[in-house]
N, CA, C and O atoms as a GROMACS GRO file, in nm:
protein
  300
    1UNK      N    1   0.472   3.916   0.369
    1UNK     CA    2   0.450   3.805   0.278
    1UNK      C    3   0.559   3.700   0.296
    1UNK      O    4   0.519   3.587   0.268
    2UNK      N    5   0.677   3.706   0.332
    2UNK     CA    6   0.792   3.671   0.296
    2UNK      C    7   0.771   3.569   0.452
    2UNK      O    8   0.799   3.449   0.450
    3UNK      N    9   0.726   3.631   0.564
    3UNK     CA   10   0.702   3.564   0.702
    3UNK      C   11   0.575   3.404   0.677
    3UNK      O   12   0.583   3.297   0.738
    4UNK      N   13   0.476   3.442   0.576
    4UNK     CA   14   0.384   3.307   0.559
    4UNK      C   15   0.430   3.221   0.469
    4UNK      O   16   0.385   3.107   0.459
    5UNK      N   17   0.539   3.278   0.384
    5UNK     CA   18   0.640   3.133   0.336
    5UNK      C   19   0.702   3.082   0.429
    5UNK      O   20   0.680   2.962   0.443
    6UNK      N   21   0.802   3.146   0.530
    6UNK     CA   22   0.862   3.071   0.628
    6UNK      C   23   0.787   2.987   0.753
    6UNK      O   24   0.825   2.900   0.831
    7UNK      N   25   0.665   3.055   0.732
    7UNK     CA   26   0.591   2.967   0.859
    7UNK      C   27   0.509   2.841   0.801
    7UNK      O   28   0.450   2.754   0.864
    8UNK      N   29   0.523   2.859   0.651
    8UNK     CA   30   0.499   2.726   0.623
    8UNK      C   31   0.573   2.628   0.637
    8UNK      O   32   0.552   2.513   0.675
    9UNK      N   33   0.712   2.710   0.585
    9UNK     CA   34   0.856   2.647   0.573
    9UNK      C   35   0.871   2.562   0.750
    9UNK      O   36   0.922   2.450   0.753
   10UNK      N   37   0.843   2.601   0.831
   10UNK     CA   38   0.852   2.565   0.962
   10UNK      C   39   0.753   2.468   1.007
   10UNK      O   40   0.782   2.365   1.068
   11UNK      N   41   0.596   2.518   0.966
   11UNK     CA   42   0.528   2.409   0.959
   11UNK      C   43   0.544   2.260   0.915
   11UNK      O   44   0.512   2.167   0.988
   12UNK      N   45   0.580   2.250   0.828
   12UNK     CA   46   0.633   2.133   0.741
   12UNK      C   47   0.759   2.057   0.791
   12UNK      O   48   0.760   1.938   0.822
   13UNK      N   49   0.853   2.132   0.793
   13UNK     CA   50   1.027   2.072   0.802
   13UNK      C   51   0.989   2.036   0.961
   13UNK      O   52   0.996   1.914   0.973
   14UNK      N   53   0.952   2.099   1.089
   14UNK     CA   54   0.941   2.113   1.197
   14UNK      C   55   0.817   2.009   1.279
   14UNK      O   56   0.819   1.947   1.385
   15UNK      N   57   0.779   2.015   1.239
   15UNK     CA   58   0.602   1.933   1.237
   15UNK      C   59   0.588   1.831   1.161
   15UNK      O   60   0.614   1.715   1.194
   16UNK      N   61   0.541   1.873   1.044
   16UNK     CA   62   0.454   1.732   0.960
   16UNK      C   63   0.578   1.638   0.906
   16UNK      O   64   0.564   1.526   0.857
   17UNK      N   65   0.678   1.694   0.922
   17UNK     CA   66   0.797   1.614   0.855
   17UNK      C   67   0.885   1.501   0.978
   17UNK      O   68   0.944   1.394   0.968
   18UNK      N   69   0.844   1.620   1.118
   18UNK     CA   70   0.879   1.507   1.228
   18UNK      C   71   0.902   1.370   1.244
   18UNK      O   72   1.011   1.321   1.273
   19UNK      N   73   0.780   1.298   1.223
   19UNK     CA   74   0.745   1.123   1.170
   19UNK      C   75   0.887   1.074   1.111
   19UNK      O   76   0.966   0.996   1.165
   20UNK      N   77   0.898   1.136   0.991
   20UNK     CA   78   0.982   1.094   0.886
   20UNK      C   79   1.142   1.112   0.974
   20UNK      O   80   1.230   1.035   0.938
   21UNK      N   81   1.168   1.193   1.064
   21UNK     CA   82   1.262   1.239   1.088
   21UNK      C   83   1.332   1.087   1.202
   21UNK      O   84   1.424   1.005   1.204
   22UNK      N   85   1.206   1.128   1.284
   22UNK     CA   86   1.199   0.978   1.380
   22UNK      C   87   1.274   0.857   1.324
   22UNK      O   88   1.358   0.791   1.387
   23UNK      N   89   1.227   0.833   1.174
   23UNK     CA   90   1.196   0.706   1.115
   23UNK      C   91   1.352   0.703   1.054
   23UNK      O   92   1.424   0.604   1.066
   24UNK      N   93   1.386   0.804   0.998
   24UNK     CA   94   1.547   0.822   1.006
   24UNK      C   95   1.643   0.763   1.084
   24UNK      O   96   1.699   0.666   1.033
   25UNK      N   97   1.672   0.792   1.177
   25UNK     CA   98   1.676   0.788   1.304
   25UNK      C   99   1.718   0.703   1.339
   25UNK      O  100   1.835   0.680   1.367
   26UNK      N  101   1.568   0.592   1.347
   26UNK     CA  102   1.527   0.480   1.396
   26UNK      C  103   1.597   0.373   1.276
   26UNK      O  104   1.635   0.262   1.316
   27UNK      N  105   1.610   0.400   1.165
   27UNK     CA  106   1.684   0.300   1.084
   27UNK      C  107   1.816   0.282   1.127
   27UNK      O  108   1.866   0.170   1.133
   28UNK      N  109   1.884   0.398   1.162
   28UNK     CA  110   2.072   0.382   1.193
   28UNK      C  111   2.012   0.201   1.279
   28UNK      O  112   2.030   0.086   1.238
   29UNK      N  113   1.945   0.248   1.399
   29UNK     CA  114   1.970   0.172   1.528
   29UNK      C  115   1.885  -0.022   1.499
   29UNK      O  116   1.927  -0.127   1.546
   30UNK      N  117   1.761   0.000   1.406
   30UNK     CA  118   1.685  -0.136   1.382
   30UNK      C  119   1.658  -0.095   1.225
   30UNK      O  120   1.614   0.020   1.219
   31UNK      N  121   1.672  -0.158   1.094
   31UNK     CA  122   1.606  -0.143   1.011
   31UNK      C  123   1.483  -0.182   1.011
   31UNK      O  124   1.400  -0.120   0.946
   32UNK      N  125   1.445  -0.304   1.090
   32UNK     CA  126   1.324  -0.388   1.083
   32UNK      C  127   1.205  -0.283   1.124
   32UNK      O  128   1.097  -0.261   1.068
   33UNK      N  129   1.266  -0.225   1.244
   33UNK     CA  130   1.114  -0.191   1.343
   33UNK      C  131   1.118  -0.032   1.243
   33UNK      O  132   1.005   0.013   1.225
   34UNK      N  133   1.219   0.043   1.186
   34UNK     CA  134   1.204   0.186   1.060
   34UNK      C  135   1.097   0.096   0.955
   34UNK      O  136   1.019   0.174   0.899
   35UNK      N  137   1.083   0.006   0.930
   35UNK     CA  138   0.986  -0.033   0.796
   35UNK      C  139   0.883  -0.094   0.837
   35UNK      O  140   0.824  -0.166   0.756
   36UNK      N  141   0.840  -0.084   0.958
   36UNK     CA  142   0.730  -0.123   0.987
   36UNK      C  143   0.619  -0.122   0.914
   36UNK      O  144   0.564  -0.232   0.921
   37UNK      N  145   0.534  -0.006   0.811
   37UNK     CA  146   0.444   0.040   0.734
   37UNK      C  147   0.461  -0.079   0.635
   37UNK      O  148   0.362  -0.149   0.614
   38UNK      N  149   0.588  -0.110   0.569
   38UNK     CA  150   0.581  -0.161   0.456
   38UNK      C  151   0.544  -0.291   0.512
   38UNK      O  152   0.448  -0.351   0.464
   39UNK      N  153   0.617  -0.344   0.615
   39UNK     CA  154   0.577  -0.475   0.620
   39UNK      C  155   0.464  -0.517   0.687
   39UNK      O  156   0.444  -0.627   0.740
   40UNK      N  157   0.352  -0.364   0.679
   40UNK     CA  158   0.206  -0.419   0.717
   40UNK      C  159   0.120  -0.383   0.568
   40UNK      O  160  -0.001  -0.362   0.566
   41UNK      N  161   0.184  -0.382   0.482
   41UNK     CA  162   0.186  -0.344   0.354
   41UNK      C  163   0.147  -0.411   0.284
   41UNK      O  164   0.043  -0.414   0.219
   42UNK      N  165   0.288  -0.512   0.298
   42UNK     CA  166   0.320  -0.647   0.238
   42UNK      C  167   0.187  -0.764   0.313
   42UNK      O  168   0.122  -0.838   0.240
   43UNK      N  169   0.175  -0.762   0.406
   43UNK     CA  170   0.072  -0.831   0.456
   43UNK      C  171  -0.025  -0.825   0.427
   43UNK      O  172  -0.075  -0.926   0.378
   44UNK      N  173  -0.100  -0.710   0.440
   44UNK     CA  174  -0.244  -0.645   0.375
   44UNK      C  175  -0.245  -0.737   0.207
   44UNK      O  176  -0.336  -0.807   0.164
   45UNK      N  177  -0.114  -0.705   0.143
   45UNK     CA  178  -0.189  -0.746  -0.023
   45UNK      C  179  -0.164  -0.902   0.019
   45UNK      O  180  -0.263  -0.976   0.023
   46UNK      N  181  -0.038  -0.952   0.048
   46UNK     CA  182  -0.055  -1.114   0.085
   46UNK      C  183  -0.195  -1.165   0.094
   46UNK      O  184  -0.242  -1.247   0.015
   47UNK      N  185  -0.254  -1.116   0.189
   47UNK     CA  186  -0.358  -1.161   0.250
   47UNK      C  187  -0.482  -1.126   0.151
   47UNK      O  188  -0.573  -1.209   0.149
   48UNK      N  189  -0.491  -1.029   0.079
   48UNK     CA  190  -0.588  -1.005  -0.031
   48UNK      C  191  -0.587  -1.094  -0.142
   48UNK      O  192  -0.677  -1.155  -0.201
   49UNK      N  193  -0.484  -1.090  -0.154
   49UNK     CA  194  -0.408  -1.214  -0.293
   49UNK      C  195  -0.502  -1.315  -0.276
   49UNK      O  196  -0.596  -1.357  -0.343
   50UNK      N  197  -0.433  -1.355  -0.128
   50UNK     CA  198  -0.553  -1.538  -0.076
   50UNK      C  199  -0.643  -1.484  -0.140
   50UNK      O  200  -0.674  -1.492  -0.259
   51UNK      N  201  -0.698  -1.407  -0.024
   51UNK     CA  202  -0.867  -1.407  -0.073
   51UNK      C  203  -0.909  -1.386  -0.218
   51UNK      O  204  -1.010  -1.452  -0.243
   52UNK      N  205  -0.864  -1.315  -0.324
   52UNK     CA  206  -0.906  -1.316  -0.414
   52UNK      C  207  -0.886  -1.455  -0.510
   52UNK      O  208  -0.966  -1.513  -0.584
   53UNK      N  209  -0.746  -1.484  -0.477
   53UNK     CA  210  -0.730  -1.627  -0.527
   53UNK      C  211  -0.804  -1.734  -0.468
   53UNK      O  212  -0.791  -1.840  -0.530
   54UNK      N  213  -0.872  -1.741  -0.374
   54UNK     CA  214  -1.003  -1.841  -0.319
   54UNK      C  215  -1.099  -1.793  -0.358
   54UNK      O  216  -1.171  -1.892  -0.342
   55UNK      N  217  -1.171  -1.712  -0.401
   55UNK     CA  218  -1.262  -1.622  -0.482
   55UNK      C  219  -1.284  -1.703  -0.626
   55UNK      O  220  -1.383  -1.761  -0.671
   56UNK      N  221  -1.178  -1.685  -0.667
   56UNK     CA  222  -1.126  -1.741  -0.812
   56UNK      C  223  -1.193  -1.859  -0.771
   56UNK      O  224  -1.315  -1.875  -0.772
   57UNK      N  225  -1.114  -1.934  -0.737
   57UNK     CA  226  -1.113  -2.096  -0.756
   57UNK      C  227  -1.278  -2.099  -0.707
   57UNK      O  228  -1.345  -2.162  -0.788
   58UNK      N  229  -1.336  -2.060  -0.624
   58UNK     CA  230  -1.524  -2.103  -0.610
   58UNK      C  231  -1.586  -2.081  -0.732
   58UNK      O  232  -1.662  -2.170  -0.771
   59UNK      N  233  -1.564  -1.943  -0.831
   59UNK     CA  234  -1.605  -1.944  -0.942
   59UNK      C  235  -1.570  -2.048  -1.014
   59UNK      O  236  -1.670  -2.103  -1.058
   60UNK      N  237  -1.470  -2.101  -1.047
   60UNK     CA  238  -1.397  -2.196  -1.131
   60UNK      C  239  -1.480  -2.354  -1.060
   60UNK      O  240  -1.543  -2.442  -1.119
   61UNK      N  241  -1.459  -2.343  -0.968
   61UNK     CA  242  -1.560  -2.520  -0.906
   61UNK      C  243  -1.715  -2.491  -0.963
   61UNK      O  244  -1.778  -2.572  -1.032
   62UNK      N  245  -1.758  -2.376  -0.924
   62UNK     CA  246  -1.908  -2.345  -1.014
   62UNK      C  247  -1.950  -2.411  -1.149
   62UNK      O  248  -2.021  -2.500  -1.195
   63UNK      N  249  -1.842  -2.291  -1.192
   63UNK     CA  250  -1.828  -2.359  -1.341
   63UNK      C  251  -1.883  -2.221  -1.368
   63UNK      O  252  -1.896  -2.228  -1.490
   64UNK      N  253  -1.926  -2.097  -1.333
   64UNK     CA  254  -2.004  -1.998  -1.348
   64UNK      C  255  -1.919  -1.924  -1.486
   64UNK      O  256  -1.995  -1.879  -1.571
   65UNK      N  257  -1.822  -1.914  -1.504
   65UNK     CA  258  -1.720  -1.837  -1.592
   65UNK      C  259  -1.725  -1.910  -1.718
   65UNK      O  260  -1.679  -2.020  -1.748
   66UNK      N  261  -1.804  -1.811  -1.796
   66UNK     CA  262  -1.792  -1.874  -1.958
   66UNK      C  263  -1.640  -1.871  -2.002
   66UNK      O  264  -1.557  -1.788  -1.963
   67UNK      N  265  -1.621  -1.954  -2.073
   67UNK     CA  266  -1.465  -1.999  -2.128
   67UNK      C  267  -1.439  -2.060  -2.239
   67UNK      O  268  -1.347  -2.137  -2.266
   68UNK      N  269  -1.538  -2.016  -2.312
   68UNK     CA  270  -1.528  -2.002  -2.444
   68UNK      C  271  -1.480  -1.928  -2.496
   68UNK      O  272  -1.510  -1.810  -2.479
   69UNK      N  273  -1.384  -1.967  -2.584
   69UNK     CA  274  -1.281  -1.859  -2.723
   69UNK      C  275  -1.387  -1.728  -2.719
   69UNK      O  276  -1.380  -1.628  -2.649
   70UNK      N  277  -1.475  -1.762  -2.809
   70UNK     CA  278  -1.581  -1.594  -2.814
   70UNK      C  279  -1.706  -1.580  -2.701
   70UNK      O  280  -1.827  -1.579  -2.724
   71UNK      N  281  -1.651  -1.571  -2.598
   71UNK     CA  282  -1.752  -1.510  -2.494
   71UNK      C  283  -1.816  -1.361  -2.485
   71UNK      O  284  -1.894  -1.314  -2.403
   72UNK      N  285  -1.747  -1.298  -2.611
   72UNK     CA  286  -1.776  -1.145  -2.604
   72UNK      C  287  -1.834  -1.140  -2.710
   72UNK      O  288  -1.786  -1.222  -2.787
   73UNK      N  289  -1.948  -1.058  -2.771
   73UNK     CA  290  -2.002  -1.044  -2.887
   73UNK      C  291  -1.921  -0.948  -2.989
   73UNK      O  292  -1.968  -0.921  -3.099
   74UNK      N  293  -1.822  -0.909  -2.955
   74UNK     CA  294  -1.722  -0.848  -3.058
   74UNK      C  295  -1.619  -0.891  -3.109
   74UNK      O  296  -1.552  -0.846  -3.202
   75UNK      N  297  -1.604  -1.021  -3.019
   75UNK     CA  298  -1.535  -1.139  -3.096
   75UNK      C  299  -1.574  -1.247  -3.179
   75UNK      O  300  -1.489  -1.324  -3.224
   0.00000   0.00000   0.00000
């Protein structure tokens, strides 16, 4: 029993944790190119932002968006 904890223990620290180990590593020597993920991260929502904020504004030129104080019947 005591051997399929450690071979998880090995699985993990040895293997799936590798990546992370790399990325360690790789920060001493470039921080930029270690954060790569985030700053495709940061891009992805940038770029969603636009689009949803041009989204917005076509509704708003429509005129489609009620904007009246009580637009909800529970108000």
């Amino acid at each position: 029993m005591k051997d399929l904890f450690y071979g998880i223990e090995d699985l993990f620290v040895n293997v799936l944790f590798a990546p992370f180990d790399w990325l360690r590593a790789l920060e001493l020597e470039n921080w930029w190119s270690a954060n790569f993920m985030s700053w495709i991260f940061i891009i992805v929502g940038f770029v969603a932002f636009a689009y949803w904020m041009k989204e917005l504004q076509k509704f708003n030129n429509n005129g489609e968006e009620d904007k009246s104080i009580s637009s909800h019947s529970y108000l």
